[in-house]
C-alpha positions as CSV (number, residue, x, y, z in Angstrom):
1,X,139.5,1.0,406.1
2,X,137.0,-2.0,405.7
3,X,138.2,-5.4,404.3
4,X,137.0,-7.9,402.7
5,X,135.9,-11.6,403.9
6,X,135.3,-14.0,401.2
7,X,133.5,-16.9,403.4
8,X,133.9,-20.7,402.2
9,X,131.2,-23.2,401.0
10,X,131.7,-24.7,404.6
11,X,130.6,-21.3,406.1
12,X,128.0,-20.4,403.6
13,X,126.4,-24.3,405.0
14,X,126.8,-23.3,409.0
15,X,125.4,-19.9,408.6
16,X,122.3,-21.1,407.0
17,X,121.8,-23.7,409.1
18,X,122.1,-21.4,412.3
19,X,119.7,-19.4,410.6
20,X,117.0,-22.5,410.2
21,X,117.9,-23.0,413.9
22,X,116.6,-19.4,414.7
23,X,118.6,-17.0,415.1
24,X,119.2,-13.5,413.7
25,X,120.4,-12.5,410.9
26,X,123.1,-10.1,413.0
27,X,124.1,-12.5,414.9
28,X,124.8,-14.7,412.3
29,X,127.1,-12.0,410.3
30,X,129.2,-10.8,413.5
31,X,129.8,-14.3,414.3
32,X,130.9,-15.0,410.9
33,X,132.7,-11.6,411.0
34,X,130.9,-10.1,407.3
35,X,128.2,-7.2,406.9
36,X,124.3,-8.3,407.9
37,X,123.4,-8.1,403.9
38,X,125.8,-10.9,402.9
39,X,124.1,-13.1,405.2
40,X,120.7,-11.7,403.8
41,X,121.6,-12.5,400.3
42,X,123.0,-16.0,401.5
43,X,119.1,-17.0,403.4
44,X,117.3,-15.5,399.8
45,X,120.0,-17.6,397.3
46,X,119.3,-20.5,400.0
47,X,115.3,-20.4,399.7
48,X,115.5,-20.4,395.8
49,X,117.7,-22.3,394.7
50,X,118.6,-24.6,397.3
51,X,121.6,-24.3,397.9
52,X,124.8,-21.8,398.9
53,X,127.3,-23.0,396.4
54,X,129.1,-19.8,395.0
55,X,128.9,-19.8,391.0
56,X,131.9,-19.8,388.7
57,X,132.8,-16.3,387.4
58,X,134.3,-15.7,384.1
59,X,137.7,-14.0,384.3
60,X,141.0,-14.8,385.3
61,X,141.6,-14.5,389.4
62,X,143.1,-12.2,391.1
63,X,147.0,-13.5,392.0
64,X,147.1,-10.4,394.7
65,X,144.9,-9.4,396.9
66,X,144.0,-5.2,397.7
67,X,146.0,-6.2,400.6
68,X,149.2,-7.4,399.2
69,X,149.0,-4.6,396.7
70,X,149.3,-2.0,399.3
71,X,152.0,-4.0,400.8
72,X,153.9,-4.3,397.3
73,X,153.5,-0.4,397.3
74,X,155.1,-0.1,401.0
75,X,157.8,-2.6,400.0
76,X,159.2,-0.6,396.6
77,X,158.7,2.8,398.8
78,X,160.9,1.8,401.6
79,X,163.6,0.4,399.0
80,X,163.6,3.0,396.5
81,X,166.8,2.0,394.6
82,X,165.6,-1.7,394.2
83,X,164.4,-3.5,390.4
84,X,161.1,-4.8,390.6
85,X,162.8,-8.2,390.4
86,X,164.0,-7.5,394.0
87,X,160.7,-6.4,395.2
88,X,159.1,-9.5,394.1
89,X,161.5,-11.2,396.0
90,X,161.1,-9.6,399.4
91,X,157.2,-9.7,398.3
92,X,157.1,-13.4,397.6
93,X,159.3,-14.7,401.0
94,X,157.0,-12.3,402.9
95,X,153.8,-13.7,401.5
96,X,155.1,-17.2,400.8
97,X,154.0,-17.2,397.3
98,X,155.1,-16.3,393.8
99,X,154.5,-13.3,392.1
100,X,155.8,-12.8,388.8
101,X,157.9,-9.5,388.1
102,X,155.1,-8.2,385.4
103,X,152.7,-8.6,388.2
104,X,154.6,-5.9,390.8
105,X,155.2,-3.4,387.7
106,X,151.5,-3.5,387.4
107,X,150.7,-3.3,391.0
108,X,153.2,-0.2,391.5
109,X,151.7,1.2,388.0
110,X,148.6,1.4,389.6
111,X,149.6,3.2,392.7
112,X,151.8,5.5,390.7
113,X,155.1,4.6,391.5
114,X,157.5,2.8,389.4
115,X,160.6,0.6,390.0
116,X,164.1,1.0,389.1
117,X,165.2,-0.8,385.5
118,X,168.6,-2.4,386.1
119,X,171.4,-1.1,384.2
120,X,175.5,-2.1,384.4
121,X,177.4,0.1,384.4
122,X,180.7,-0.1,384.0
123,X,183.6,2.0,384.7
124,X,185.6,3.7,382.2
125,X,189.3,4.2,381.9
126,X,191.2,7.6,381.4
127,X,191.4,6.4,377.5
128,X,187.5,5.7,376.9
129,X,186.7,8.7,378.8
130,X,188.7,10.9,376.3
131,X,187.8,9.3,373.6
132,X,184.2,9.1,374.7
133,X,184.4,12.9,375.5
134,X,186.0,13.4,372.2
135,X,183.3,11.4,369.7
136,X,180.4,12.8,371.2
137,X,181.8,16.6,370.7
138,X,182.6,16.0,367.0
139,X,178.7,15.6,366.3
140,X,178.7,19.1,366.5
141,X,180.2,19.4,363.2
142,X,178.5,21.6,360.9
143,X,176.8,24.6,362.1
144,X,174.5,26.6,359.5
145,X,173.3,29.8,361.6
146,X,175.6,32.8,362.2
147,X,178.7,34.1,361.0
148,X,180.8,30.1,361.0
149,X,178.3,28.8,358.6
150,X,179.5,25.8,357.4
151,X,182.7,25.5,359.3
152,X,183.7,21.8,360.3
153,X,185.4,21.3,363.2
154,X,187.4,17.8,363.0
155,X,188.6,15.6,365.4
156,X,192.0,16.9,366.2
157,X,190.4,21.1,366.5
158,X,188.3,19.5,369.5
159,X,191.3,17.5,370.8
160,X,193.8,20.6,371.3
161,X,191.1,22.8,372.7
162,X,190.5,20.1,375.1
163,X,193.5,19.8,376.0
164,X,195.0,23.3,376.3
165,X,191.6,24.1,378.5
């Protein structure tokens, strides 16, 4: 996999200088570590214009680099369970620097995975549970098709065929 080296200003300065002192342009780039062609554009930007400073680019940058994306991705698949608050966490005291939750969702949207949304759950007594149990059958209610068209079963019907089940 290849990566990417962004050089700095004071880089961009000593490889054109080594290159007015004479030597290669393939030298220069393995001893800067970056392919023979950014060195190349560097000597042509250099003869025109004078100078090596990078220009501004419109846009927002980057808070994550390809890098830390895949390692955002290796994070949330080792801890499967986790929020993506939790990730960013572990993310930001391994890189030492913030992320914002929005960011991570993004970053695992993009590789196709998603993080867990928190929920609380609480536990429910013997009561609730019956009565939750009980509620959610008497939707039921009405039913049009067949031969019990338009029977309504109440409350207390569901309540003693619970219980004698």
């Amino acid at each position: 996999m290849t990566s990417r080296k962004r050089m700095e200003d004071s880089e961009r300065w000593r490889a054109v200088g080594r290159i007015e002192a004479g030597q290669s342009i393939t030298y220069v780039a393995l001893f800067f570590g970056v392919h023979h062609s950014v060195i190349s554009r560097l000597c042509k930007q250099f003869q025109t214009t004078q100078t090596v400073i990078q220009r501004t680019v419109s846009g927002r940058p980057r808070v994550t680099t390809p890098a830390k994306d895949r390692y955002i991705a290796i994070v949330a698949k080792r801890n499967r369970r986790t929020t993506s608050t939790r990730v960013t966490s572990m993310v930001t005291a391994f890189i030492g620097k913030a992320i914002s939750a929005a960011n991570v969702l993004q970053r695992l949207h993009m590789n196709g995975l998603y993080a867990r949304v928190p929920r609380v759950c609480v536990p429910l007594s013997v009561q609730s549970k019956g009565a939750r149990f009980g509620a959610g059958n008497m939707a039921i209610g009405l039913c049009l098709t067949g031969a019990m068209s338009g029977l309504l079963m109440s409350q207390d019907l569901l309540w003693s065929q619970m219980t004698t089940v």
